[in-house]
N, C-alpha and C positions, 0 to 999 in steps of 0.2 A: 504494500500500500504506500499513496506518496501524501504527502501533504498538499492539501489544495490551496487556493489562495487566500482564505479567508480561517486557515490554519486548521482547519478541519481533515478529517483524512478522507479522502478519492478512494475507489474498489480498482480505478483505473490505474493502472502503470505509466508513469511522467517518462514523458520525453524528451530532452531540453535539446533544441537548433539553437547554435553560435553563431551565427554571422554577423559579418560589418558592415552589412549595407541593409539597412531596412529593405530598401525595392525588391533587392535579389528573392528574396523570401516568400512574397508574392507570384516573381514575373516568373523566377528561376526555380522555383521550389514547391508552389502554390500544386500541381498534381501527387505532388510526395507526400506533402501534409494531408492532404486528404485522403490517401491511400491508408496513412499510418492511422486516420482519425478512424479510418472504415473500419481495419484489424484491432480496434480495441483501445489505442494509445493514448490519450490527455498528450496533447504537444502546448510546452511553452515554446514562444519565439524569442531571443533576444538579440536586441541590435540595441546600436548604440545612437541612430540618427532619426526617431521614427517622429511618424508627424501624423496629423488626423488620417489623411489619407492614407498613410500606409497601416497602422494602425487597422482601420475600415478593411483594407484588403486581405490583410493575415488573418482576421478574425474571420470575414467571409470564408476560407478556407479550413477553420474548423481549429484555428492554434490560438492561444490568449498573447498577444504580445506585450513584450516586455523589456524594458530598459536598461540598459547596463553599461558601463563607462566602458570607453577602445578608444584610444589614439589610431585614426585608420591608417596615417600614413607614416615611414622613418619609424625608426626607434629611439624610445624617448626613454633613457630607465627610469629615472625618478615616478615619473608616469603613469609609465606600463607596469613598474612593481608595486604601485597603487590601485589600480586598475585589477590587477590579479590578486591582492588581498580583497579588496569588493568582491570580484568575482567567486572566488572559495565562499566567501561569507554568503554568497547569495545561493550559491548553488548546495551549501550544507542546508539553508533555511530549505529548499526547494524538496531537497532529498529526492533529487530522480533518480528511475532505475539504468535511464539511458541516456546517456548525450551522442549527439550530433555536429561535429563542428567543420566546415569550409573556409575557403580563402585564408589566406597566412596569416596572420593575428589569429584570429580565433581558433587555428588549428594550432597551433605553437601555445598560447596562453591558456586557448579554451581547453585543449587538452589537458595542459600542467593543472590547470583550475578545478578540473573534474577528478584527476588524480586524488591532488588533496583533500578535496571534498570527497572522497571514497564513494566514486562514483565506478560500478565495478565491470558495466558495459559501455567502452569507450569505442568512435569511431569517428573516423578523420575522413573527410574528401579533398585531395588534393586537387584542384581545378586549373590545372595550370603550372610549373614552374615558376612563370614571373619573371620580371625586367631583370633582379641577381644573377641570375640563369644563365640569361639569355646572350650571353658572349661569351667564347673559349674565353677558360683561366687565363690562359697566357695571354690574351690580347684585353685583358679587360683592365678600365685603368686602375689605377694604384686605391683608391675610393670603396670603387665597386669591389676589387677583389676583399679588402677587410671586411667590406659590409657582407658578402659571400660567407667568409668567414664565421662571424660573427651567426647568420642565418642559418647557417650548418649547426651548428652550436645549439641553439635554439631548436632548431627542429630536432634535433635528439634528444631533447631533453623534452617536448612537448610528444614528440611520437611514442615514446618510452611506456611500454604496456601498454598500445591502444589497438583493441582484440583485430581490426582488419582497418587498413589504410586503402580507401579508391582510389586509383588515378584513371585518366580518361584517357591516354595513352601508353600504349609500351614504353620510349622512350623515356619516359619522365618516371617510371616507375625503374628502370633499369635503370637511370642515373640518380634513383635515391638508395637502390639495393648497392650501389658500387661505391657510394658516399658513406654506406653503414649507416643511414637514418633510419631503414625500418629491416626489419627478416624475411624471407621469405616467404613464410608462414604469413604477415602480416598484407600482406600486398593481393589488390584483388582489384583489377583490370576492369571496368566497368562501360568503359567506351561513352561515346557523347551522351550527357544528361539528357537531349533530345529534346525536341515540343510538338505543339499539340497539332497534329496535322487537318485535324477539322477547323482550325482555328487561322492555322500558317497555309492558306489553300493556293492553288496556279490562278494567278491571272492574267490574262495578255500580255504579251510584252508590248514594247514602246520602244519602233526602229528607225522615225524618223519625227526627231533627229536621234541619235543613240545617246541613250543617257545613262552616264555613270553612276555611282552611289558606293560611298564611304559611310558606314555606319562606326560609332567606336567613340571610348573614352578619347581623346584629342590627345597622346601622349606622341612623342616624338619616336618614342620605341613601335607604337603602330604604324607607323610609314608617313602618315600626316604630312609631313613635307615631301618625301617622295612622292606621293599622291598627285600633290599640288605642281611639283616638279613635271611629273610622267602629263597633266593636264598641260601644263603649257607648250610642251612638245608636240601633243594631239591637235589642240585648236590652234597651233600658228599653220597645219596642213587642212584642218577640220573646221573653221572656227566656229560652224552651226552644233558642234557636240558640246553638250551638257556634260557638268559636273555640279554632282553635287557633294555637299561633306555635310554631316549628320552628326551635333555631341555639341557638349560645352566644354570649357576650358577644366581642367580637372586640378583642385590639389597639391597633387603631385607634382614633386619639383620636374619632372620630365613633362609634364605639360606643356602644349604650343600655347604661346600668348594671346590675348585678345585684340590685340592692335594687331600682333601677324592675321587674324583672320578678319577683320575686318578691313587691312590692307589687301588679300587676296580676294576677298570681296566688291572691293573697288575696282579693283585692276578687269573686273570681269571674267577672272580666271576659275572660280568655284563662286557657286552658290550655298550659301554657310547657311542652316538651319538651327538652330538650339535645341539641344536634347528634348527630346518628345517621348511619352508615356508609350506610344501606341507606334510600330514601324514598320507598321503595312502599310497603310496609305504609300508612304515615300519609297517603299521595294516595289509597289504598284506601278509608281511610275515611270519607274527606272526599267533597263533593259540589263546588264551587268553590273554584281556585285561586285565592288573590288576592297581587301586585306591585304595592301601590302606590308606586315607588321612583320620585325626579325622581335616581338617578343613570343617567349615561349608560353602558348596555348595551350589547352586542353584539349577539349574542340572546340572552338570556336562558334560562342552561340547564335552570333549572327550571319554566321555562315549555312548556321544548319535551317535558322529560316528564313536567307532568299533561296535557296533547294527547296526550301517545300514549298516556296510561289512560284517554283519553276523558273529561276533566276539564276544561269552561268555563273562563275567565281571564279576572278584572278586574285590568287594569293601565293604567300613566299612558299619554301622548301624549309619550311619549321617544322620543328614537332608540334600536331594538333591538326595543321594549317590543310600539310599533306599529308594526313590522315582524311579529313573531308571532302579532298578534291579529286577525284577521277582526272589524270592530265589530259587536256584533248580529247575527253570525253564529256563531263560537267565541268569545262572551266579547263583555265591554265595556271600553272606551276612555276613562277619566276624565283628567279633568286631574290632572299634579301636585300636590301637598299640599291636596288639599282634601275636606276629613274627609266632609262633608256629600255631594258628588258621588258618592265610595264609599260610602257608607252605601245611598244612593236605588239603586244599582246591586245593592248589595245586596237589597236591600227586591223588589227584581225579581223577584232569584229567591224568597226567601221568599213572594211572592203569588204567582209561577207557578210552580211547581216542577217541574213539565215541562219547561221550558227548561232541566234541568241535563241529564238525557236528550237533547234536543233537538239542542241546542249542543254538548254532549260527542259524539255521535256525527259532527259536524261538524268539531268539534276533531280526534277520531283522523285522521279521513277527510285531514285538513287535513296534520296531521305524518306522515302516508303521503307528501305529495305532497313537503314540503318539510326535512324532520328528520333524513331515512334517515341515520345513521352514513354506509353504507357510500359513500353519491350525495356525503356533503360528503368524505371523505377523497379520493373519487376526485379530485374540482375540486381540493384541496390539492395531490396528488399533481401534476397539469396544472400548477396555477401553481408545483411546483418544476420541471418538464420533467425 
């Protein structure tokens, strides 16, 4: 039995989700809770950012949300070792029988948190590697490499007894078993979180004029300026081709600034939109998805729904990236930061614009086989037993 909110005791078994992003919980999360609410669970939510609206939306999904300090971005110890005394204290009051925790803070602290709080079913999702990652040791600069460091450290100390770790690719789980962050035993491959394909459905493309679409945090590490770079390449041959870019300034010190995009907004080079709840309408009326990010993904969730509107995808040779993308079947496969390789992929489809048809219908086809919400929450559900 766990304690309820009102300190009473629940017949139901607590479930406590960590995350740092209220939205995620919702947009990203919102068929898992409901899964867990169907078998039986009481889910609390905690995030550190919530607001009436999101608040409104976890609850519609059947979890009580709830508040709890995270510094989201850097490490901060002073902080974050305050933050993780809250957190035990809250999660002893709570007395669940299970936690849930994603994305790095709350897989690092929510873990260590539920440790101490003798929390005896632990379970991590790793969603990603991340910007630390996301460059050979050897080439990374002198910064990144301590903060790697530093990260490694942390995540063995946050992973340490937590009964099965997801990751959503091979890779990133093969570069935590060789790092010695988790065992073998602990590692359990779970592939794209996925969505709702009644939800993410095909609609028309749009080939003239072709229009491109960046969806994404606005970080320098997602290509953002390659983006913009590979654009102006396109429209000085093209200049009737749309682009658009999709997100606000994020945070994070890797964030593009707000004067760069309302610079590249002037100049006519991209049409800049501010993060938006809902991102269909804007995959609507686009013809090509384009990620050129060298950060390490998971899979990439907005990849997986311009695929289910039957939306081609140019993105890099990352881990996550190409994982999602059939080359030259759903989409193409460039390298990493290099403006010119997108651009010519680009140029692709502007001379064949059948292939946004083509490809897109290959894409749906594609996130039929591999995306379903419902096929990854089952596998989730498996690896908690």
């Amino acid at each position: 039995m766990s304690t309820d909110s009102a300190g009473g005791l629940s017949e139901k078994p607590l479930l406590v989700v960590i995350s740092s992003q209220a939205a995620s919980l919702w947009n990203f999360r919102g068929p898992l809770i409901r899964r867990w609410v169907e078998l039986g669970w009481r889910v609390v939510a905690l995030a550190p950012d919530y607001d009436d609206t999101a608040r409104a939306r976890v609850a519609a999904h059947g979890a009580q949300p709830l508040d709890y300090s995270l510094g989201r971005a850097g490490i901060q110890p002073v902080r974050d070792l305050l933050d993780l005394v809250r957190l035990v204290i809250l999660l002893r009051r709570l007395r669940p029988t299970c936690s849930f925790a994603y994305f790095i803070k709350p897989v690092i602290y929510g873990g260590l948190a539920a440790r101490l709080a003798g929390v005896s079913r632990r379970y991590a999702m790793v969603e990603g590697a991340g910007y630390v990652f996301s460059d050979p040791p050897g080439k990374a600069a002198l910064g990144r490499r301590m903060l790697r460091w530093v990260v490694v450290l942390l995540y063995r100390i946050g992973l340490a007894g937590v009964r099965k770790v997801m990751f959503l690719n091979r890779e990133d789980a093969t570069m935590f078993l060789g790092l010695n962050l988790v065992s073998a035993e602990q590692v359990e491959c779970v592939g794209a979180i996925g969505v709702d394909l009644d939800r993410f459905f095909p609609a028309s493309p749009v080939v003239k004029p072709l229009v491109f679409i960046l969806a994404a945090r606005l970080l320098v590490e997602k290509g953002v300026r390659v983006y913009v770079e590979a654009a102006r390449m396109v429209k000085a041959l093209h200049p009737e081709t749309r682009f658009i870019l999709l997100g606000s300034p994020d945070q994070n010190p890797g964030s593009v600034s707000h004067a760069e995009l309302i610079q590249w907004s002037s100049e006519g080079v991209i049409e800049w939109q501010e993060h938006v709840d809902d991102v269909r309408p804007w995959i609507a009326q686009a013809s090509v998805f384009v990620l050129p990010t060298w950060y390490r993904e998971g899979v990439p969730r907005t990849i997986q729904e311009a695929m289910a509107m039957g939306r081609p995808v140019i993105t890099t040779d990352m881990p996550g990236c190409k994982d999602a993308v059939i080359d030259g079947q759903t989409g193409f496969i460039v390298p990493p930061r290099d403006a010119k390789a997108l651009a010519n992929s680009m140029l692709r489809f502007v001379a064949e614009p059948a292939l946004v048809l083509e490809m897109g219908c290959a894409a749906r086809r594609f996130a039929e086989q591999a995306f379903d919400v419902n096929a990854a929450n089952s596998r989730i559900l498996r690896a908690m037993a």
